[in-house]
N, C-alpha and C positions, 0 to 999 in steps of 0.2 A: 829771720827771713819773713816776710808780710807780702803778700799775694793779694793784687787787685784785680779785678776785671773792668771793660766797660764797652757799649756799644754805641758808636759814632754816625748819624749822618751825612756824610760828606759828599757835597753839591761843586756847583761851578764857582763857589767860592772860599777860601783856603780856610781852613776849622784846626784850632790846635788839638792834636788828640793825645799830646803828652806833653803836660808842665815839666817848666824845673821841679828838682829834689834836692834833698842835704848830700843824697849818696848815690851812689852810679846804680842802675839796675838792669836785669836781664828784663827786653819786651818782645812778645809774640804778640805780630799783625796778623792778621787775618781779612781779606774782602769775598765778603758775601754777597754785595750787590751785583749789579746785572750788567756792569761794568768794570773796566781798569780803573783805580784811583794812583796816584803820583804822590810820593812822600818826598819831605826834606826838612831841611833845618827852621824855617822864620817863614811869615806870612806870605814872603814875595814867590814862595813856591808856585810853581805852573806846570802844566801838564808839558810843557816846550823842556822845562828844566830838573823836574822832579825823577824819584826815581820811579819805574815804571812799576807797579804792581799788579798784576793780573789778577782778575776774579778769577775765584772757586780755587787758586792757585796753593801750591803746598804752604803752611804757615813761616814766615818770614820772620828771621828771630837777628836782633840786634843787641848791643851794651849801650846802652849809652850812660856819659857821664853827669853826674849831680847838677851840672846850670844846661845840660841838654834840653831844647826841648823838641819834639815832631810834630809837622804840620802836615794836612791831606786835602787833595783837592780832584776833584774828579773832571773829565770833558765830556760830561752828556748827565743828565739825571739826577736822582739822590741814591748813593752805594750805601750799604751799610758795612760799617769796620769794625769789628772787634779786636779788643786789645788785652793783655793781659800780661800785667805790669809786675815782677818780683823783686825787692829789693832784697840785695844784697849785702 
């Protein structure tokens, strides 16, 4: 198992904050900023279609697989994301 962390600025413009991998892994989201950010699959994410994540909200824990990857995009400011990536 190999344990990453990292922390994301995510503005009005879509930031990938998980690459592809060889292997699927467990990721824990977290938003810290002073707003909602909006996750999804590819760049075309929008706050109209993403899924909605709440600041200061409980951590948000997904699988995704090996060619996954997650994109974040906020509607107002710059949020700070943390992430915390475990390959499995």
């Amino acid at each position: 198992m190999i344990l990453t962390t990292a922390q994301y600025t995510v503005a009005t413009t879509a930031v990938k904050i998980l690459a592809t991998n060889e292997v699927t892994r467990q990721v824990n989201i977290h938003c810290i900023g002073n707003d909602a950010v909006y996750l999804g699959p590819t760049s075309a994410v929008t706050t109209s279609n993403g899924f909605h994540l709440d600041k200061n909200a409980a951590v948000f824990q997904i699988e995704l697989d090996a060619n996954d990857e997650l994109w974040a995009i906020s509607s107002t400011g710059s949020q700070t994301v943390t992430v915390m990536q475990i390959t499995l």
